[in-house]
C-alpha positions as CSV (number, residue, x, y, z in Angstrom):
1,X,50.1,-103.7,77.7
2,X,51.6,-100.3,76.8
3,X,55.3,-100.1,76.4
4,X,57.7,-97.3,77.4
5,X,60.2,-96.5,75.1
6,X,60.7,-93.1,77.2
7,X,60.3,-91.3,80.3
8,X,59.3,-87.2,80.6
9,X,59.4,-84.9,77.8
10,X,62.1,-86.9,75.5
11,X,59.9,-90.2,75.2
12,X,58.7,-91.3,71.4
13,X,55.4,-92.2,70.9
14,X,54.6,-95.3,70.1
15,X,52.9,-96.0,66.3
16,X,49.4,-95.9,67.6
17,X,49.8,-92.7,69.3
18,X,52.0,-91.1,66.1
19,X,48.6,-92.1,64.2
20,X,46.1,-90.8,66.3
21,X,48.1,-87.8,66.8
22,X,48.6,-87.4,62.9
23,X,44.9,-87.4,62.4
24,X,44.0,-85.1,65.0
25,X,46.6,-82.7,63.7
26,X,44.7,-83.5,59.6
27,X,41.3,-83.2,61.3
28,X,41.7,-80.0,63.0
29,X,43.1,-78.7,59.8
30,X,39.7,-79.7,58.1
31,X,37.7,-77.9,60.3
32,X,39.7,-75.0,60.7
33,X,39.4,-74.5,56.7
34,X,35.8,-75.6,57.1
35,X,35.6,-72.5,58.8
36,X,37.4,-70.3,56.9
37,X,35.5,-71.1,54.1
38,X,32.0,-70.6,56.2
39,X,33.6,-67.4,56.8
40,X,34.4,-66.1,53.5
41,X,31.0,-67.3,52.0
42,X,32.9,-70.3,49.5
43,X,31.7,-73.3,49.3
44,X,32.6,-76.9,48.2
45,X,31.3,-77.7,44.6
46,X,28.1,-79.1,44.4
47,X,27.3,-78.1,48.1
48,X,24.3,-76.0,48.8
49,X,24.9,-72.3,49.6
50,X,25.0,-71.3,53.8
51,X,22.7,-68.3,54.3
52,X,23.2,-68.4,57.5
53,X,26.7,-67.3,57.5
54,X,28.0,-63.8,56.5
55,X,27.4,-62.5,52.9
56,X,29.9,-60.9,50.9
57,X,28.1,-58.1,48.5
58,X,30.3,-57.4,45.3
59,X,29.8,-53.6,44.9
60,X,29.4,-52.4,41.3
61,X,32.5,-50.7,40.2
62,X,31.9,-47.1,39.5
63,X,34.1,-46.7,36.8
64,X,33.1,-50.1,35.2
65,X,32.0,-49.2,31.6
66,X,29.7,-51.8,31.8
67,X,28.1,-50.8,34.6
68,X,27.5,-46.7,34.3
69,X,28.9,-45.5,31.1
70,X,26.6,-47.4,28.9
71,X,23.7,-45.7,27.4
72,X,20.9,-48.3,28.6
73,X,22.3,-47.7,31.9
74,X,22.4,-44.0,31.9
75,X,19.0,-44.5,30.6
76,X,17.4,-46.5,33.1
77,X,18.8,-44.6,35.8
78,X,17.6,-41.6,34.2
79,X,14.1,-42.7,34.3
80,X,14.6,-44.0,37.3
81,X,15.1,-40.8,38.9
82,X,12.5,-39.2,36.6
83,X,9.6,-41.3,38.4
84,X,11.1,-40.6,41.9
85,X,10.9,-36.6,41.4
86,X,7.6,-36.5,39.8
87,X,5.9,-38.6,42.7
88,X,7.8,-36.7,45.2
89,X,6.5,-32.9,42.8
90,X,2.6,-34.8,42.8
91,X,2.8,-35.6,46.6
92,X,3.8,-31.7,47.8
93,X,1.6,-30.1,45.5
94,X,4.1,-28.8,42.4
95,X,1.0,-29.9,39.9
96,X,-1.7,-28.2,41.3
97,X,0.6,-24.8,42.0
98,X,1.5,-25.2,37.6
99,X,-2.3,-24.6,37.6
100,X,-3.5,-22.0,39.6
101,X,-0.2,-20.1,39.1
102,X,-1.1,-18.4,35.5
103,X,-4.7,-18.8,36.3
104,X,-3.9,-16.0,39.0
105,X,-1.1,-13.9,37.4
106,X,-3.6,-14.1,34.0
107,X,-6.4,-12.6,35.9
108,X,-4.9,-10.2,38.0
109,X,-3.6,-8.7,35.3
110,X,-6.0,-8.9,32.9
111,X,-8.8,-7.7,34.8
112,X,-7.7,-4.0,35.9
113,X,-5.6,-3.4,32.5
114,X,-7.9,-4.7,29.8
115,X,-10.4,-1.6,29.6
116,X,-7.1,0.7,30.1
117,X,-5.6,-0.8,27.0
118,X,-8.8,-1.4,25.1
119,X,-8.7,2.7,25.0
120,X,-5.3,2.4,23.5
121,X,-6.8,-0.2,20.7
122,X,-5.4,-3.1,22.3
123,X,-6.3,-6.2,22.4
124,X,-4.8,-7.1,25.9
125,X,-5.5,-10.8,26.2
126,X,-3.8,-11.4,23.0
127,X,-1.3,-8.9,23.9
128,X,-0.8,-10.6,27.7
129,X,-0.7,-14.3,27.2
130,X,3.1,-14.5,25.9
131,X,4.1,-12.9,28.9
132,X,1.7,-15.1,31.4
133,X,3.4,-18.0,30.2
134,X,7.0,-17.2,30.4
135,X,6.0,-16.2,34.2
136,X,4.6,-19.7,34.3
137,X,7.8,-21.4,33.2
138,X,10.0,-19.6,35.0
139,X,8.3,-19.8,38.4
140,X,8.9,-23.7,37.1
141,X,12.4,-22.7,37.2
142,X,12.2,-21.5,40.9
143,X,10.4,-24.8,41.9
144,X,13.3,-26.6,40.5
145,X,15.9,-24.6,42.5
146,X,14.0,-25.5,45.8
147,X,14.0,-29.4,44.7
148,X,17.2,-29.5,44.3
149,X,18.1,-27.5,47.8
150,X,15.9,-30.2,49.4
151,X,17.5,-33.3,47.4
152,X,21.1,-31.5,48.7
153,X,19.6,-31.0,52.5
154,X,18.3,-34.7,52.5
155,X,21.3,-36.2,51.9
156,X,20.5,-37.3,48.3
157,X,23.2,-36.2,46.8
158,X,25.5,-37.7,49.1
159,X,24.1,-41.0,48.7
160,X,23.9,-41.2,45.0
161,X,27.7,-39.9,45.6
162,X,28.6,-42.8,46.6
163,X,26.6,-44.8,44.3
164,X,27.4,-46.4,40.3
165,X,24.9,-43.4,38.9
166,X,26.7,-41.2,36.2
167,X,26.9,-37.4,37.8
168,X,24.8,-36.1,35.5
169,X,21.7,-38.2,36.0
170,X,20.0,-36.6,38.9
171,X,20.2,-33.2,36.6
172,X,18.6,-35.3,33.7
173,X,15.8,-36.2,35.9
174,X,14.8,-33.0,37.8
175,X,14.9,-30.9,34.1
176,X,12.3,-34.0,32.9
177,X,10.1,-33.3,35.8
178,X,10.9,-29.4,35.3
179,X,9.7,-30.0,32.2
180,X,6.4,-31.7,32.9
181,X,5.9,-28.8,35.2
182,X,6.1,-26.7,32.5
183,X,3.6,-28.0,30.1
184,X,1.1,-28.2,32.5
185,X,1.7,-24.4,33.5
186,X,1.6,-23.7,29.2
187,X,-1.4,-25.8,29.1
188,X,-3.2,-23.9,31.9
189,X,-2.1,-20.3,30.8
190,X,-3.3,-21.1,27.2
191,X,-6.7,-22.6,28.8
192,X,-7.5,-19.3,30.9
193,X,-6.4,-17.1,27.4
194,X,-8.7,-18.7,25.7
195,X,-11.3,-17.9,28.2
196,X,-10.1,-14.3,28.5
197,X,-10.4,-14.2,24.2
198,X,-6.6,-15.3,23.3
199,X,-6.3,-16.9,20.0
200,X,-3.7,-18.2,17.8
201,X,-4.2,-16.6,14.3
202,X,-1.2,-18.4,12.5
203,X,-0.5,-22.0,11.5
204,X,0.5,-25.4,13.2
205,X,3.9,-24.6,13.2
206,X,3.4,-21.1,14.4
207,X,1.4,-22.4,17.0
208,X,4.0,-24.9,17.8
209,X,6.8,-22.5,17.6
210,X,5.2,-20.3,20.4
211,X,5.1,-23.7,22.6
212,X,8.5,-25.0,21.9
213,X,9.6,-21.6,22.7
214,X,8.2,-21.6,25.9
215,X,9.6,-25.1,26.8
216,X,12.9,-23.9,25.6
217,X,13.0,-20.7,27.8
218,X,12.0,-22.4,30.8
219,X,14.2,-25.5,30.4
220,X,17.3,-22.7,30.6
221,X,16.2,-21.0,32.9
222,X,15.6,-24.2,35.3
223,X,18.7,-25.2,34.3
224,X,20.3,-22.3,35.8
225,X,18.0,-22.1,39.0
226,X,18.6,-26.1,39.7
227,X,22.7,-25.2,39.5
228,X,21.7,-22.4,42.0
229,X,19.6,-24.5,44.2
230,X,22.7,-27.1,44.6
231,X,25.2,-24.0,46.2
232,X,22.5,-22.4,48.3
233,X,22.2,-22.7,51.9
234,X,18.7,-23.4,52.4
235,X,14.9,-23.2,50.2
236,X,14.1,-19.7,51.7
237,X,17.5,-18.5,50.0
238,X,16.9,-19.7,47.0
239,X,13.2,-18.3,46.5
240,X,14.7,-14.9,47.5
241,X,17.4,-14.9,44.8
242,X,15.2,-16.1,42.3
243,X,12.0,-14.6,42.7
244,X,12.8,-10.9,42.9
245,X,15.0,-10.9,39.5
246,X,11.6,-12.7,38.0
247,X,9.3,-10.3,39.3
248,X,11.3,-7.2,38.8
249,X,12.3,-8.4,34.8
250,X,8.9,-9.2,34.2
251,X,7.2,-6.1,35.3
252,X,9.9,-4.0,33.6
253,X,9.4,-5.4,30.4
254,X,7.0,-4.9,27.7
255,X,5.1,-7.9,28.1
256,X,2.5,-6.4,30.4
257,X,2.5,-3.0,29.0
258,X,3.8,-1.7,25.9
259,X,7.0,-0.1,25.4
260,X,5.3,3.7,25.6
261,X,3.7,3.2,29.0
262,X,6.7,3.5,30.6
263,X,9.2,7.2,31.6
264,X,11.5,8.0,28.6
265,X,14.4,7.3,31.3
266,X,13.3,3.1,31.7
267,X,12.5,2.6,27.9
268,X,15.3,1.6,26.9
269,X,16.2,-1.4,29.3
270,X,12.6,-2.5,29.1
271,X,12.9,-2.8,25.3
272,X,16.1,-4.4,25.7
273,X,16.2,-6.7,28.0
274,X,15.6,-10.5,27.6
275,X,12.2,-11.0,28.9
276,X,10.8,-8.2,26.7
277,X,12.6,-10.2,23.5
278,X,11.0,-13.2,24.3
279,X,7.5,-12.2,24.8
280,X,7.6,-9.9,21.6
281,X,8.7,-13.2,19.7
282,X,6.3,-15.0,21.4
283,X,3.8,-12.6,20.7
284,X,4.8,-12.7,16.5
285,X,4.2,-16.3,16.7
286,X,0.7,-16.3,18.0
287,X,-0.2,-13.9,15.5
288,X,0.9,-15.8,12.8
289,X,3.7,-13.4,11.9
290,X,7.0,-13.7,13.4
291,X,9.7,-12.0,11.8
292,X,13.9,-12.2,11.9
293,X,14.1,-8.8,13.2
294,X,12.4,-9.8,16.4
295,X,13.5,-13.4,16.7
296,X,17.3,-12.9,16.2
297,X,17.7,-10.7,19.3
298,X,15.2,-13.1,21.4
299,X,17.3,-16.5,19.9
300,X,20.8,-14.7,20.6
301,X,19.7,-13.8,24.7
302,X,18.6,-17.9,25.1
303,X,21.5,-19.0,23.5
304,X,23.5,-16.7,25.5
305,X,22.0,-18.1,28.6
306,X,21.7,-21.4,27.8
307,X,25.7,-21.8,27.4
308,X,26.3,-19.8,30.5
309,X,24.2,-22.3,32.4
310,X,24.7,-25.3,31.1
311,X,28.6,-24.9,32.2
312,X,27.6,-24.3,35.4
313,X,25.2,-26.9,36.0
314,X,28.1,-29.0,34.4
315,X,30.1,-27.7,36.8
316,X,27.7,-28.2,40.0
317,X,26.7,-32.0,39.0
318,X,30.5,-33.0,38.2
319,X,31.9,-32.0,41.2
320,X,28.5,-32.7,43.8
321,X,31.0,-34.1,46.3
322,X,32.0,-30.5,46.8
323,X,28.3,-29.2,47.4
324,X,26.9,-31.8,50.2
């Protein structure tokens, strides 16, 4: 029998009723923090994890020094990158183009000009290869302007923008690749001058100057073209500003003719200007005779260019946000 101590709104409870209410009130509480706790991905100790819930992902912290200031970092996501762009080069063909590029430029030169300047006493392969191979490099240079246009245009830089990868990675990674580009280019320039009757007539370290040369031109010059490539609109605009300075340097310079084949009027900026240093040092060193007279104007133009372009590529890859 249930007894009354009330009527309507003001009646007590009895005890049993105060007690089942009480644990209805402490169950309800259990559950609802049950479910909090379902919700935020915790979990009692000992318990086995819910996948079935929601997952919270801890983001690295950008400017965690653990995370992407240290050096093993930088460096894995250096070669990280590295492997990306050389698969992506290899899949649209960059290789074979480093091939047939100074196999073509090599013989379409060397073919109508080599009786013309053997009347002149010139040995014309030996006299042309410097120059094939700077063409080589720097059309490695152009290639890397158009990969990074397309990296901008894909929506790569946006992504690693918003990733814990230190702003100067991607530009680590496309000069390695430009890089690789360029020694096969050397390779193939020095393989078809060697066919055409080019020789090197100094020592190992003459021989390796002329290649480390090379390298060092075209790692400039992509450095420049790659900061280039990151403002440009579009591929096409990017070949256009770079090719026709390359092609118009090169042919004005006395790396395909010597400095008397040209008008008294255009002698002087083709014995002057940077492209005609560098093959007339490059030239020294495969013969085994470089001198300081030659080399100090050539070194002086790199270094020149090489701290013009470094602070802008600096520039570019600090502030990508700006570029997307």
């Amino acid at each position: 029998m249930t007894v009354s101590t009330g009527s309507g709104s003001n009646a007590l409870p009895s005890a049993g009723q105060s007690s089942i209410t009480t644990s209805s009130i402490t169950t309800s509480s259990t559950d609802r923090s049950s479910n909090d706790a379902t919700t935020t991905g915790a979990s009692a100790p000992g318990a086995a994890p819910d996948t079935a819930g929601p997952q919270t992902v801890a983001w690295p912290d950008r400017d965690d020094p653990t995370v992407s200031a240290g050096g093993a970092a930088f460096g894995r996501q250096w070669l990280t990158m590295t492997e990306r762009a050389v698969r992506s080069a290899y899949g649209e063909g960059e290789f074979v183009i480093a091939v047939v590029m100074p196999v073509v430029f090599a013989l379409g030169f060397y073919l109508p000009l080599r009786l013309i300047m053997a009347d002149r006493g010139i040995d014309y392969a030996q006299f042309l290869m410097p120059i094939i191979v700077l063409q080589s490099v720097a059309f490695t240079a152009v290639a890397a302007a158009q990969r990074a246009t397309l990296d901008k245009m894909r929506g790569m830089n946006r992504r690693l923008a918003s990733m814990p990868v230190r702003p100067l990675v991607p530009l680590f990674a496309r000069m390695s690749t430009s890089m690789i580009r360029s020694m096969i280019s050397i390779a193939a320039a020095l393989i078809i001058g060697v066919l055409l009757g080019f020789s090197f007539a100094g020592g190992p370290l003459d021989t390796l100057g002329f290649v480390a040369f090379a390298l060092a031109v075209g790692l400039v010059l992509a450095i420049g073209a790659d900061s280039l490539g990151l403002i440009t609109r579009g591929p096409e605009a990017t070949s256009q500003l770079l090719v026709l300075p390359q092609l118009v340097l090169g042919l004005l310079s006395t790396g395909f003719v010597p400095e008397s084949g040209f008008p008294d009027w255009a002698q002087p900026f083709a014995r002057n200007q940077p492209i005609s240093h560098f093959a007339g040092t490059m030239r020294e060193l495969a013969a085994g005779e470089p001198t300081w007279h030659t080399a100090a104007p050539a070194l002086i133009w790199l270094a020149a260019l090489a701290v013009s372009f470094v602070a802008f590529a600096h520039h570019t890859q600090t502030h990508r946000r700006l570029y997307p």
